[in-house]
C-alpha positions in Angstrom: 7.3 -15.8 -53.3 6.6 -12.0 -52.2 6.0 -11.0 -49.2 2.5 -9.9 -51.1 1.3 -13.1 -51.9 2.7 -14.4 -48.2 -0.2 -11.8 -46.6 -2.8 -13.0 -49.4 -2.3 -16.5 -48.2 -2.4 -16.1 -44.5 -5.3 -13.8 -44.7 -7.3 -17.0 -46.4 -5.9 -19.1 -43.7 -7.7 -16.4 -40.9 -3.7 -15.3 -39.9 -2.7 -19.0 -38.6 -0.3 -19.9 -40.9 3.2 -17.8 -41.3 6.2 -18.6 -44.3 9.6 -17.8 -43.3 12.9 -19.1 -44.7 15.3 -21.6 -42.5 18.6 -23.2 -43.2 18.5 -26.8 -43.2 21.7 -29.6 -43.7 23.0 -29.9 -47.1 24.0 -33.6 -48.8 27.8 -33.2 -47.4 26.3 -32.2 -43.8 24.1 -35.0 -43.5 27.1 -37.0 -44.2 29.5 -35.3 -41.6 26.8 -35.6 -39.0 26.0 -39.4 -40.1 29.7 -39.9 -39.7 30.2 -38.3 -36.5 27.1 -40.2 -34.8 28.7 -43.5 -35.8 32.1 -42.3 -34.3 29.9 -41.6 -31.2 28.2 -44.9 -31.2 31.3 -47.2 -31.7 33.1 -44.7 -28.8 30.1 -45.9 -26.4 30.4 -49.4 -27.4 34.2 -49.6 -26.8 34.2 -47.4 -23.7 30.5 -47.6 -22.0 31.3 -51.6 -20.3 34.7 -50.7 -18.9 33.9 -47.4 -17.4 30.7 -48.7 -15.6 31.9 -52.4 -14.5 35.2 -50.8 -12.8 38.0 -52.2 -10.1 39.9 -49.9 -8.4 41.0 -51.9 -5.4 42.3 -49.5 -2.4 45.1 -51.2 0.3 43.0 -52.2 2.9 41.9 -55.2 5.5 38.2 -54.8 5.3 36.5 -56.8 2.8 32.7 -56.7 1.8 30.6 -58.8 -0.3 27.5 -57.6 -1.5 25.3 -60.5 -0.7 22.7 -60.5 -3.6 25.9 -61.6 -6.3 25.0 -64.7 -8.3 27.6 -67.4 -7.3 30.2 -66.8 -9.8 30.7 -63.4 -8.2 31.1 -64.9 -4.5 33.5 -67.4 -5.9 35.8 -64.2 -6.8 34.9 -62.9 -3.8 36.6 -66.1 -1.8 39.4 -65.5 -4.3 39.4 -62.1 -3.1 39.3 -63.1 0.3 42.1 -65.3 0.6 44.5 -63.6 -1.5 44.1 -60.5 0.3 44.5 -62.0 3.4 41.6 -60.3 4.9 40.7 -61.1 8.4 37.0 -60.8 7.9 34.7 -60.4 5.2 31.4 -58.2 5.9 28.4 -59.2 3.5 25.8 -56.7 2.9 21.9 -56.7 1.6 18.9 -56.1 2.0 15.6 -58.5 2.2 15.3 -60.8 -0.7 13.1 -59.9 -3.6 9.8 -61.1 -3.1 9.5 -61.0 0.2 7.4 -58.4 0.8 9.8 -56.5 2.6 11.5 -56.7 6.3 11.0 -60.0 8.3 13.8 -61.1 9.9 17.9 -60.9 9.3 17.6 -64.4 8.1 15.5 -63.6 4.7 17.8 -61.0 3.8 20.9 -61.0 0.9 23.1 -60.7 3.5 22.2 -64.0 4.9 21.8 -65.8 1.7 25.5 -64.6 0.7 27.3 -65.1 4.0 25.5 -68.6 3.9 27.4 -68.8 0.3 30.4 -67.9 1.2 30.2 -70.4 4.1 29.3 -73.0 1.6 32.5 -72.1 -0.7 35.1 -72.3 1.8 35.3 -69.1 4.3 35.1 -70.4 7.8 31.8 -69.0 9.4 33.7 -67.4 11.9 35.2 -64.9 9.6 32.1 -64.3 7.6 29.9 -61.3 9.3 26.5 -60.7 7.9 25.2 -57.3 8.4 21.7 -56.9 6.5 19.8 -54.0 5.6 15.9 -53.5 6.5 15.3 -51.2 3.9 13.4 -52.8 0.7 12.6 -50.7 -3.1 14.9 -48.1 -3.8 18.4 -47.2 -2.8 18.7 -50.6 -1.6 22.4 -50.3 -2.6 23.2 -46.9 -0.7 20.9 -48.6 2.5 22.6 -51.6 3.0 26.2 -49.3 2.7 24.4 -47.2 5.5 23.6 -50.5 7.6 27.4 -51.7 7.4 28.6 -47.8 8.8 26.4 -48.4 11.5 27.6 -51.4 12.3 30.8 -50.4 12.6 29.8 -47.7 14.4 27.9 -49.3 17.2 30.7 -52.6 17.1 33.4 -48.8 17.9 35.4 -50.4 14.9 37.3 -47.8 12.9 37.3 -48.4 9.1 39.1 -45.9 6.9 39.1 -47.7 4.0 37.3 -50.7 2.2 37.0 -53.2 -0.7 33.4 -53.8 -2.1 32.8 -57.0 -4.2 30.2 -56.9 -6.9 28.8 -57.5 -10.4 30.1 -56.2 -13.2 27.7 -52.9 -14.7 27.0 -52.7 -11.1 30.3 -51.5 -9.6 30.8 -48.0 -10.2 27.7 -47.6 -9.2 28.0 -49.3 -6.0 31.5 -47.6 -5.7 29.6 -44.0 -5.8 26.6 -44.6 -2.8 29.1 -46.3 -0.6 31.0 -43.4 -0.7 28.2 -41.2 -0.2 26.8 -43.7 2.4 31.0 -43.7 4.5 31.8 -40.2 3.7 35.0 -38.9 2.4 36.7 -39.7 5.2 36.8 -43.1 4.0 38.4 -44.5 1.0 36.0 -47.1 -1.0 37.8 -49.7 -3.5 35.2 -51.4 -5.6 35.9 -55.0 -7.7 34.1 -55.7 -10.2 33.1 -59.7 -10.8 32.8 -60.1 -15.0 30.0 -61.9 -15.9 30.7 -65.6 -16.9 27.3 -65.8 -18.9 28.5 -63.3 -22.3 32.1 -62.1 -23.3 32.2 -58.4 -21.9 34.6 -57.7 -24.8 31.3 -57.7 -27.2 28.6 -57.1 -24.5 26.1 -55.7 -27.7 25.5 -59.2 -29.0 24.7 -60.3 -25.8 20.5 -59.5 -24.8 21.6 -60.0 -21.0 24.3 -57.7 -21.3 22.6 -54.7 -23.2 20.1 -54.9 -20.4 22.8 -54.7 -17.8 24.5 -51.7 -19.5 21.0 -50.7 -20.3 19.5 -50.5 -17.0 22.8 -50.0 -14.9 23.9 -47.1 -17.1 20.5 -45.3 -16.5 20.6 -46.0 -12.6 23.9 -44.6 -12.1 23.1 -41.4 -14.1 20.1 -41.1 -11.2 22.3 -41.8 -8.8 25.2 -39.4 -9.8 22.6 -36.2 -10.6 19.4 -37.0 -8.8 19.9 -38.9 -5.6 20.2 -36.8 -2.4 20.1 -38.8 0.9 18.6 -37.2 3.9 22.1 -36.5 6.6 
């Protein structure tokens, strides 16, 4: 069409409405790029699991539990305990969901999963519960700030860890408990598979997508976007 018949055209149109020429995929590009985005999608659904439910265990003597775990995940973390030979294990949280927020130590995670941990074996001597106050966001990188303080005010040195959690959750928790001790600190995280769906094929599982779902978006906030007051 000439560029004649272009101006007759817009003109009619009161000079809204422009032609111009633009490139656009062919068949055989389509097909590269469909080919490509299946590559990408069968890379994230091999790789996407392992890299956010992580264990990278660091040689240490402190031990913490993060006290919200369902029970399958403190049972690894009694494992953990006793073949570690840890002297202590420290259980974190914050209050429990539902709550309203802050009442007392008591109604806290921490509480719920020392008494757990009790219940499976540890003697209640050993188990240390060291809850959080804060409630809504964060709560991970808040109940990590609780336990530095703790040690702080109990003058207990810790330069190094072990954190026990769920699955998706781990590399997560890994990242704000390093933020929340510093780098002067080395943080080993262990992550507790999920007993309910086989993490090999986590996509047929509804639970799991919402796990890798959810957790995969949090820790993308938490790696770009969070930025704790000193």
């Amino acid at each position: 069409m000439s560029k004649l018949v272009n101006d007759e055209i817009a003109k009619k149109f009161c000079g809204i409405l422009t032609r111009r020429e633009r490139w656009g995929l062919s068949w055989y590009g389509w097909l590269i790029a469909a080919v490509f985005s299946i590559l990408f999608a069968g890379f994230l659904l091999l790789t996407v699991y392992p890299f956010l439910a992580v264990t990278r265990r660091v040689d240490t003597n402190v031990l913490v539990v993060e006290g919200w775990v369902h029970e399958y995940a403190i049972q690894a973390g009694v494992a953990e305990f006793k073949s570690g030979h840890y002297p202590r294990v420290y259980v974190t949280g914050g209050p429990v969901t539902g709550s309203g927020g802050y009442t007392t130590d008591y109604n806290t995670g921490a509480n719920v999963g020392a008494w757990l941990l009790r219940n499976a074996g540890i003697p209640s001597e050993l188990v240390q519960m060291v809850p959080s106050h804060v409630i809504g966001r964060d709560r991970t990188y808040y109940s990590a700030v609780a336990l530095r303080d703790w040690f702080s005010e109990q003058k207990i040195a810790v330069h190094s860890l072990n954190v026990v959690t769920e699955d998706t959750h781990a590399r997560r928790t890994r990242l704000l408990f390093q933020e929340a001790f510093g780098k002067g600190v080395r943080v080993g995280i262990i992550a507790v598979p999920n007993r309910d769906y086989d993490a090999r094929y986590w996509w047929r599982y509804s639970e799991a997508v919402r796990d890798v779902i959810g957790e995969g978006i949090a820790y993308i906030y938490a790696r770009l976007f969070f930025h704790p007051a000193a």
